[in-house]
C-alpha positions in Angstrom: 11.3 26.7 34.7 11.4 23.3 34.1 10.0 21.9 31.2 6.7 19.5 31.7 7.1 15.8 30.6 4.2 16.1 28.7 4.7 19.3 26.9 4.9 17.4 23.5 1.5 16.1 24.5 0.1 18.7 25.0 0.9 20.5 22.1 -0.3 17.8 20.0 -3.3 18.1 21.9 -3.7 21.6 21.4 -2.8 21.3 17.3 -6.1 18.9 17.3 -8.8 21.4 18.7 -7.2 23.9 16.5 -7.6 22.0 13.6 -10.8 20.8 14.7 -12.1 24.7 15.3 -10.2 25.1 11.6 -12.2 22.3 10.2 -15.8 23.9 12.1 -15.5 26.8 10.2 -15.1 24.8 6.8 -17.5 22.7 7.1 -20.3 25.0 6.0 -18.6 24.8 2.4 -20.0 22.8 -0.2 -16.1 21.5 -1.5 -14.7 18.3 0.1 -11.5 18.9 2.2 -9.1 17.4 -0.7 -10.6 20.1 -3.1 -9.9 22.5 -0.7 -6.2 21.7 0.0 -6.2 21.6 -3.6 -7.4 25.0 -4.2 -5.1 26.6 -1.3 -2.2 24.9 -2.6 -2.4 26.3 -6.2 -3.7 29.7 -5.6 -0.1 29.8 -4.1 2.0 28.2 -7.2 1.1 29.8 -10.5 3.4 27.7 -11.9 1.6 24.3 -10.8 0.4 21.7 -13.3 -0.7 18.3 -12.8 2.4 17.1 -12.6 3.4 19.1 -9.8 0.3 19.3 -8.1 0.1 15.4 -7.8 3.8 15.6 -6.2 2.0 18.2 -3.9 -0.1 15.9 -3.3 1.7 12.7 -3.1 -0.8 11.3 -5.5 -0.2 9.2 -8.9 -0.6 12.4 -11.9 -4.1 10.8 -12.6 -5.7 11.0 -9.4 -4.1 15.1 -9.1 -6.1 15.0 -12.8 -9.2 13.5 -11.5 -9.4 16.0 -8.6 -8.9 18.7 -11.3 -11.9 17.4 -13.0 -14.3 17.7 -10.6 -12.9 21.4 -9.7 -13.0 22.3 -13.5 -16.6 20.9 -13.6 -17.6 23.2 -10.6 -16.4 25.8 -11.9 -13.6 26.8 -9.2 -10.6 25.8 -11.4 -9.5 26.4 -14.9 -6.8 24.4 -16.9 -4.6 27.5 -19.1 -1.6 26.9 -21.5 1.4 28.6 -20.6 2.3 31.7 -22.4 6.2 30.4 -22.8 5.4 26.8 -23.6 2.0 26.1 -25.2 2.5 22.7 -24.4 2.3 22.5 -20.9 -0.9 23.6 -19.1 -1.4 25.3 -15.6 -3.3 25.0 -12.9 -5.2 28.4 -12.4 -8.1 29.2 -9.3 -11.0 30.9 -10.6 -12.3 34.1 -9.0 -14.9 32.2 -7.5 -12.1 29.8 -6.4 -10.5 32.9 -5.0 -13.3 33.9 -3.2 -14.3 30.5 -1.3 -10.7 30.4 -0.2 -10.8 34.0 0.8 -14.5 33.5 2.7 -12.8 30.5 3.9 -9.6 32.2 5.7 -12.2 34.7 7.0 -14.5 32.4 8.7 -11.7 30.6 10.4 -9.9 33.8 11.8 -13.3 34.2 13.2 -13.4 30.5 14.5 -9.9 31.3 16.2 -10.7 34.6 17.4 -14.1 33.5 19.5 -11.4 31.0 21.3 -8.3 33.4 22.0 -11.3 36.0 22.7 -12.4 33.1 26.0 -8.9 33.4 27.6 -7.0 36.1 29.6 -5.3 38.8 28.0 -2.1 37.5 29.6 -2.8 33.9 28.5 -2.9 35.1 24.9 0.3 37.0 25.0 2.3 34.0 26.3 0.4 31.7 24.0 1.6 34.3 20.9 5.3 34.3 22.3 5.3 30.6 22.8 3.8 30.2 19.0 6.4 32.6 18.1 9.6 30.5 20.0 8.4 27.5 18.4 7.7 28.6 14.5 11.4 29.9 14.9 12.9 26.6 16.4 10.9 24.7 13.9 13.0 26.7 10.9 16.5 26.1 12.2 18.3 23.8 10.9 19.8 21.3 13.0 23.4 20.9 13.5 24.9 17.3 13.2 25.3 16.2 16.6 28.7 16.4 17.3 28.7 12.7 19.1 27.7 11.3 16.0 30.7 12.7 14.6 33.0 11.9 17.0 31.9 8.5 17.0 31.9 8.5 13.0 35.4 9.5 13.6 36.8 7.1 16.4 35.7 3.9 14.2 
């Protein structure tokens, strides 16, 4: 089977509504996007701090500190010294946090499900193979290609 011209189109197509359905379902919550991501991406990293958040990020330390603000003040994030150095301070999801992420990742399995639920039984077991195939060739590394080598070489 040969492979369509515009399958990188169409993925990127597809990667759009899904984020689209993906944003649907947060949209009910009262936290902007940013504090979202920000939530989600510490509640995975115990060991984040301001520091490493705004790398995260790919924000300046005080913007990652601003945004940490705001969660502190809503009650969704909580700033904690470290038990091994008192002098550094973590990053730390409250239970309520915990819970609007966990509501969060509920409603948008729901969001997904009502879609895959619209198409064939057949068209959802390629589309799981094919999402399979393509998380594993997105993980392998790539080899050098061996005419940049030889070419490296032959100069």
């Amino acid at each position: 089977m040969e492979r369509p011209t515009d399958l990188a189109a169409a993925i990127n197509a597809a990667a759009e509504t899904l984020i689209a359905v993906l944003d649907s379902a947060a949209s009910r919550h009262q936290v902007p996007p940013t504090q979202l991501r920000v939530l989600m991406l510490i509640s995975g990293r115990p060991e984040t701090n301001v520091n490493g958040l705004a790398e995260l990020l790919d924000v300046v330390p005080s913007s990652a500190s601003r945004l940490c603000d705001r969660l502190e003040a809503t009650g969704l994030l909580r700033r904690v010294a470290d038990p091994r150095d008192r002098r550094e301070v973590r990053l730390v999801p409250t239970a309520a946090a915990l819970t609007l992420l966990r509501e969060l990742a509920e409603r948008r399995q729901r969001a997904v499900q009502a879609v895959l639920d619209r198409m064939a039984p057949r068209a959802q077991h390629d589309l799981l193979a094919s999402l399979l195939a393509f998380g594993r060739a997105a993980t392998q590394t790539v080899p050098e290609q061996q005419t940049d080598q030889a070419a490296v070489q032959t100069a």
